[in-house]
C-alpha positions as CSV (number, residue, x, y, z in Angstrom):
1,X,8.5,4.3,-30.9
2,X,5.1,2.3,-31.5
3,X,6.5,-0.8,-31.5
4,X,8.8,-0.5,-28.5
5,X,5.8,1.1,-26.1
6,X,4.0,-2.1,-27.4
7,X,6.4,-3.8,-26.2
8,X,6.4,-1.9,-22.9
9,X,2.7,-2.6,-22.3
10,X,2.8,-6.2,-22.8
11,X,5.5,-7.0,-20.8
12,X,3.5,-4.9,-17.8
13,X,0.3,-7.2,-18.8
14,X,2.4,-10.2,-18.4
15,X,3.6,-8.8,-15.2
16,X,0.3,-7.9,-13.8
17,X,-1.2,-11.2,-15.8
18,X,1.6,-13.8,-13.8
19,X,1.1,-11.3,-10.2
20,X,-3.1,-12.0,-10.6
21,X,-2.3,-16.0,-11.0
22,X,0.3,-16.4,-8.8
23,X,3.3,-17.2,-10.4
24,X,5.4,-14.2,-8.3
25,X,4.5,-11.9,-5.9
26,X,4.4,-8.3,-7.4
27,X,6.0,-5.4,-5.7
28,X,3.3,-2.2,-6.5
29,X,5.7,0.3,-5.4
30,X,8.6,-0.9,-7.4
31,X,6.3,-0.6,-10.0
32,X,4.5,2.6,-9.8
33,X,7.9,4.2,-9.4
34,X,9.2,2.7,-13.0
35,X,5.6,3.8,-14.6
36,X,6.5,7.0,-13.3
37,X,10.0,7.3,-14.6
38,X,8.7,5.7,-18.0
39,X,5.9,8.3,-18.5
40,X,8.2,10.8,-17.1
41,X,10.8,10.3,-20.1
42,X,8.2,9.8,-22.9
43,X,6.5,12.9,-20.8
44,X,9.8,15.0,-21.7
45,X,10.6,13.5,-25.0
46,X,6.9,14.6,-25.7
47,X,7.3,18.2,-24.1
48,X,11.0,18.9,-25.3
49,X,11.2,17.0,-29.0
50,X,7.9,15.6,-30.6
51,X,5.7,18.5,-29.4
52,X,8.1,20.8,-31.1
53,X,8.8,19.1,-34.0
54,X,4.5,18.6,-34.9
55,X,4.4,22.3,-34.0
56,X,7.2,23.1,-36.8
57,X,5.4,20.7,-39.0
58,X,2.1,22.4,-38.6
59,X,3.7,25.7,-39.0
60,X,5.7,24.9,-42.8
61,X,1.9,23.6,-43.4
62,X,0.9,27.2,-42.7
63,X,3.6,29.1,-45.1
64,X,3.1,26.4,-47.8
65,X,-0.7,27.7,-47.6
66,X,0.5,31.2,-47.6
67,X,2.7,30.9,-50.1
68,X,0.0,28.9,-52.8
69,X,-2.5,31.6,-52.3
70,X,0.0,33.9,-52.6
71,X,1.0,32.8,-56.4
72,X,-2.8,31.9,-56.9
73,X,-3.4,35.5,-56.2
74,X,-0.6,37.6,-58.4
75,X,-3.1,35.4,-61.1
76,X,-6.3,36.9,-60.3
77,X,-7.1,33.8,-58.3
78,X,-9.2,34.7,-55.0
79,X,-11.2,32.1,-54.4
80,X,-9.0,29.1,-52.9
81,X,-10.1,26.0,-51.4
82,X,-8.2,24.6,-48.6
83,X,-7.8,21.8,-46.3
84,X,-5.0,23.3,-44.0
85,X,-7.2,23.2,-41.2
86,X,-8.0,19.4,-41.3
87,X,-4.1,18.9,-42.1
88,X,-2.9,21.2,-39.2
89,X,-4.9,19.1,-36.8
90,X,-3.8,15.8,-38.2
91,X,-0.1,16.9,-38.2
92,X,-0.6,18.4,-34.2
93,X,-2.5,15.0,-33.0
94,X,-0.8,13.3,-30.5
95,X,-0.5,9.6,-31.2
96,X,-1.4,6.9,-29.4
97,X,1.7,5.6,-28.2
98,X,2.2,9.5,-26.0
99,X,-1.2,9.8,-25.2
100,X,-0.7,6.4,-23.2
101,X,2.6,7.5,-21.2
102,X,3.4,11.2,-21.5
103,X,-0.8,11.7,-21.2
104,X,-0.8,9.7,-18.2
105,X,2.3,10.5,-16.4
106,X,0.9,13.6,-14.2
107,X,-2.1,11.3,-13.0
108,X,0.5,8.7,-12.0
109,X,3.3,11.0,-10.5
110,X,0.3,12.4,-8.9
111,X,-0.6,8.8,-7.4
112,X,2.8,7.6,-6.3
113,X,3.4,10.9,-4.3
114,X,0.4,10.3,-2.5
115,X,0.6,6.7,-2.1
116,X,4.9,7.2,-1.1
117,X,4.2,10.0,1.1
118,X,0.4,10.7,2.7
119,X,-1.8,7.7,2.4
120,X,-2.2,4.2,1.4
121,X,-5.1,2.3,0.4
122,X,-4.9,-1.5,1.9
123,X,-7.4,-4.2,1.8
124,X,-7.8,-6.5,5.1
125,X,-7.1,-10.3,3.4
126,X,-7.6,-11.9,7.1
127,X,-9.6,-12.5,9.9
128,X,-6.3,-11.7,12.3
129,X,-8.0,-8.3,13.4
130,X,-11.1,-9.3,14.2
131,X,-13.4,-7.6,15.9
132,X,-11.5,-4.3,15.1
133,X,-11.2,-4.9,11.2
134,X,-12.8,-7.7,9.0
135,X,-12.2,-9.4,5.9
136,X,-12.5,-7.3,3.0
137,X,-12.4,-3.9,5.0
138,X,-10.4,-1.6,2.9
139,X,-8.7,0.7,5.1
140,X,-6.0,3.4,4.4
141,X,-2.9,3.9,6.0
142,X,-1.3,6.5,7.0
143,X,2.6,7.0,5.8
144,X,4.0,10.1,7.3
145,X,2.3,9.7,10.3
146,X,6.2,7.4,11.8
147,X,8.3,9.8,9.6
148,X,9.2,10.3,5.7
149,X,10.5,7.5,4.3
150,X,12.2,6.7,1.1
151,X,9.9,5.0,-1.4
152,X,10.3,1.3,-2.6
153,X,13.8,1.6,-0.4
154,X,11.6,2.5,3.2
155,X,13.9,4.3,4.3
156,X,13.3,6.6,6.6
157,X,14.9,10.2,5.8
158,X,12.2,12.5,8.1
159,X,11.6,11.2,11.6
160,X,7.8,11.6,13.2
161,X,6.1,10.0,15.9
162,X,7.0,6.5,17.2
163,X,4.7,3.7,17.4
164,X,2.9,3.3,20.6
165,X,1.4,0.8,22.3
166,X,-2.3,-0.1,21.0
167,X,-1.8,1.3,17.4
168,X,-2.6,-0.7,14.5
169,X,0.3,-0.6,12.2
170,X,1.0,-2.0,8.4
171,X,4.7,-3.6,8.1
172,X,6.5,-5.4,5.8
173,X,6.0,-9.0,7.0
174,X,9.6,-9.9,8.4
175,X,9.4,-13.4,6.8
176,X,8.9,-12.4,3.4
177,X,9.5,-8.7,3.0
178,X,7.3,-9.0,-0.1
179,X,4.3,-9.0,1.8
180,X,2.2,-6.4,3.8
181,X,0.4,-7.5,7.1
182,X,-1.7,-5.8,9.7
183,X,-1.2,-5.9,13.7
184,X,-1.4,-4.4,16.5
185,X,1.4,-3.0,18.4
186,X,1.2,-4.7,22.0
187,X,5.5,-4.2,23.0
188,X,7.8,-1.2,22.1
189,X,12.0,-1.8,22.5
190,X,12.9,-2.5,25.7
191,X,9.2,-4.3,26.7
192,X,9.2,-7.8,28.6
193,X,5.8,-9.0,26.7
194,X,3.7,-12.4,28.0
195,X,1.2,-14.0,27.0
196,X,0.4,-17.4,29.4
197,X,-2.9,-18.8,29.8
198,X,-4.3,-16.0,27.5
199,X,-4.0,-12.9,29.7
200,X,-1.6,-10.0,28.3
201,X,1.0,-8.8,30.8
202,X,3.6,-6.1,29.6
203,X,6.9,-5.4,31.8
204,X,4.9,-7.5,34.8
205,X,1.6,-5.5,34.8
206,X,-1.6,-7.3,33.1
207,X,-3.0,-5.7,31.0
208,X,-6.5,-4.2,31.1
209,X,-9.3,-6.5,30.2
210,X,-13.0,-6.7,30.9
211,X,-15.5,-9.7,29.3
212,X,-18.1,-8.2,26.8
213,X,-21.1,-10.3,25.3
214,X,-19.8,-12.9,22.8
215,X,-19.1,-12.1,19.2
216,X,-20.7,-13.8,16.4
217,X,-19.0,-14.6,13.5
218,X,-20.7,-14.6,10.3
219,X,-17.5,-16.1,8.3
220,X,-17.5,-19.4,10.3
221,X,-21.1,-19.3,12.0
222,X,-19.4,-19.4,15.3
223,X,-19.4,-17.7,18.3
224,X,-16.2,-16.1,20.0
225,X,-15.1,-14.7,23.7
226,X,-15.1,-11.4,23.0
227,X,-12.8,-8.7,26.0
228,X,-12.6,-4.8,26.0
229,X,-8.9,-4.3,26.7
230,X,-6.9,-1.5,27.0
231,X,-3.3,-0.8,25.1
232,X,-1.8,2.5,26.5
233,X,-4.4,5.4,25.8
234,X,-6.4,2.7,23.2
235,X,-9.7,0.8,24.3
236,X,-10.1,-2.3,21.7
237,X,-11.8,-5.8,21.7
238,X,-10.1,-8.9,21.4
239,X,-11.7,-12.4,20.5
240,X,-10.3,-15.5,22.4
241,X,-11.1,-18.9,20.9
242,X,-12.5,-21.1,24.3
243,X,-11.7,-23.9,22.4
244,X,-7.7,-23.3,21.8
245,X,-5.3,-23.5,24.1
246,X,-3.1,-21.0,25.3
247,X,0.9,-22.1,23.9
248,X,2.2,-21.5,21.0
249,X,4.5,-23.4,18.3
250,X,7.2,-20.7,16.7
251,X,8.1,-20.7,13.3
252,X,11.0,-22.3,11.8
253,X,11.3,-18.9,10.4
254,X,11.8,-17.1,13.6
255,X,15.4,-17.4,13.8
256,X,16.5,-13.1,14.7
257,X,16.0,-12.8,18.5
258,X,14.7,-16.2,18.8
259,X,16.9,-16.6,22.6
260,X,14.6,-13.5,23.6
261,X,11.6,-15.7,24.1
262,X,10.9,-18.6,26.1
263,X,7.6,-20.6,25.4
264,X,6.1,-22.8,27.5
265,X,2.5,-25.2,28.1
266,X,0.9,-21.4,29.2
267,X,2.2,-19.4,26.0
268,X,5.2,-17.6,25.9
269,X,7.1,-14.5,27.2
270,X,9.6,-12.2,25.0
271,X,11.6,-9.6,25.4
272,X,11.6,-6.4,22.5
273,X,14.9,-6.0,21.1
274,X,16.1,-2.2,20.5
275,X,14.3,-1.0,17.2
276,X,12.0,-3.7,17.0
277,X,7.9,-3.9,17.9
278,X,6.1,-7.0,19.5
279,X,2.8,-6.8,17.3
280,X,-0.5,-8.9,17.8
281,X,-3.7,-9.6,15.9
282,X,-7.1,-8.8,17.8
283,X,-8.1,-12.4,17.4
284,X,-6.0,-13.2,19.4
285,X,-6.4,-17.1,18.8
286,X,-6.4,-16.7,15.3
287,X,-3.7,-14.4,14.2
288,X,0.0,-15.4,13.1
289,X,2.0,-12.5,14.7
290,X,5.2,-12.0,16.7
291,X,4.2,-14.8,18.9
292,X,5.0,-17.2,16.1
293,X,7.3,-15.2,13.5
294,X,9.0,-12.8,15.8
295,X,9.8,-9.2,16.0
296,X,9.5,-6.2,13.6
297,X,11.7,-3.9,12.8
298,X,11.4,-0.3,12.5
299,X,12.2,-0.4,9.0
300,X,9.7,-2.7,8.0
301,X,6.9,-0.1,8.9
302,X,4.4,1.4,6.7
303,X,2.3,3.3,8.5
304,X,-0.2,3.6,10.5
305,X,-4.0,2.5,9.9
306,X,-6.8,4.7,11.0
307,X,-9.8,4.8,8.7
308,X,-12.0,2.3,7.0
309,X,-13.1,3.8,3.6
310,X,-15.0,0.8,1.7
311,X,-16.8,-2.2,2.9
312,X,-18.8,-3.2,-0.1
313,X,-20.0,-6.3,2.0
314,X,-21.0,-3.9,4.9
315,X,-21.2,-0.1,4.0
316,X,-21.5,0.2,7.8
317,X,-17.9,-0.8,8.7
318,X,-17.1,3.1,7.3
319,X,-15.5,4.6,9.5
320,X,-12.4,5.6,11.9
321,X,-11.3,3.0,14.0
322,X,-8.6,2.1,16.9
């Protein structure tokens, strides 16, 4: 059993090593659920079988004591020495190929339910949700918050709240499902969504937005346009580039529901298909979102961000945000 949990832990550092450099893109919840099945059978193996059997062990160690200073004693022998106490521990000792999976599946099990079903910790890699969230802002998201869903499958068993308009959402990037990204939610099913000559309009009606003192960005030593604007029951800033224009070129990739937008010189206009979300980035010149990629579905959720819980650039980016 030594040699195969060797060979368990070096093919997860070759995994892990070949995720770091980029050879493939890793899938953490596809593997925190095999660790926890892993641990879990060496976990019962440990519990049920080898636990038992060192107990047994330590336990003929015990007669066989017995029974010397027994016979030592019908011939006026009192005075034994003994190293069953050394040998009892030796024989109960767990080695080190179950202290490294059965030891560590209840801290594991423990982490997969709470990253499957409460919260998630996710690190910002972008500068899409400027102002709001900066680069390496680590936030976490919360995954019961749009219903229960399966974990690595995302399927949702337990329905919640639906997403509304202004929340900042994690989702499976629709392009390549491998991949996490962060938005905004700007259009729910049924919206008509435009965005021409930079102003926001959703079903007809602009959307609320006031000019705020410009925003300086450390990043690129720039400064931006920086709007209060107001999604639903959310207040938020946006940054507009003065520099960029206003259209947009979709992706090649943007093929589902691509007849449900138009683009033109001033931007573009889309309507939301049924069980799908129009999503944006705050920086709003500066974010690939459903402008470019399209629309995302339901089932591509996460959850929904709320809480900024490390900045080690900026302690003061702690915090809840919108």
């Amino acid at each position: 059993m030594s040699a195969f949990t060797g060979l368990l832990y070096a093919a997860l550092v070759a995994y892990l090593g070949g995720w770091y450099v980029g050879a493939w893109t890793g899938n953490f919840s596809l593997l925190l659920f095999v660790l926890t099945l892993v641990t879990l059978g060496y976990w019962l193996a440990e519990r049920f079988h080898f636990a038992p059997q060192r107990a047994a062990a330590a336990g003929a160690l015990e007669r066989q004591d017995a029974q010397r200073r027994s016979e030592l004693a019908k011939q006026g022998i009192t005075q034994v020495d003994s190293a069953l106490v050394q040998a009892k521990e030796a024989v109960l000792a767990q080695p080190w190929w179950l202290d490294w999976t059965a030891g560590l599946f209840p801290v594991i099990l423990a982490v997969f339910l709470l990253r499957s079903f409460l919260f998630e910790p996710f690190k910002i890699p972008s500068g899409s949700m400027i102002p709001t969230l900066t680069i390496g802002d680590l936030i976490l998201v919360n995954k019961y918050h749009y219903g229960i869903r399966l974990p690595v499958l995302n399927k949702k068993v337990v329905a919640n709240h639906d997403p509304r308009r202004g929340d900042v959402i994690v989702f499976r990037y629709p392009v390549d499902t491998r991949v996490d990204y962060i938005k905004r939610v700007v259009g729910l099913p049924g919206d008509t969504v435009a965005y021409l000559n930079k102003r926001l309009t959703i079903n007809g009606e602009p959307v609320s937005k006031n000019a705020l003192p410009d925003y300086y960005d450390e990043d690129n030593l720039r400064y931006a346009q920086q709007f209060g604007e107001k999604l639903g029951e959310v207040e938020h800033r946006i940054l507009n580039d003065r520099e960029r224009p206003g259209f947009v070129i979709p992706m090649p990739e943007f093929q589902k529901f691509r007849d449900n937008c138009s683009y033109s010189a001033e931007g573009v206009s889309c309507k939301v298909p049924p069980g799908h979300y129009f999503v944006m980035g705050d920086n709003r010149d500066n974010s690939q979102d459903s402008r470019y990629w399209g629309f995302v579905p339901d089932e591509n959720i996460v959850g929904k961000a709320f809480f900024v819980w490390m900045n080690f650039g900026n302690l003061g980016r702690i915090g809840s945000f919108q």
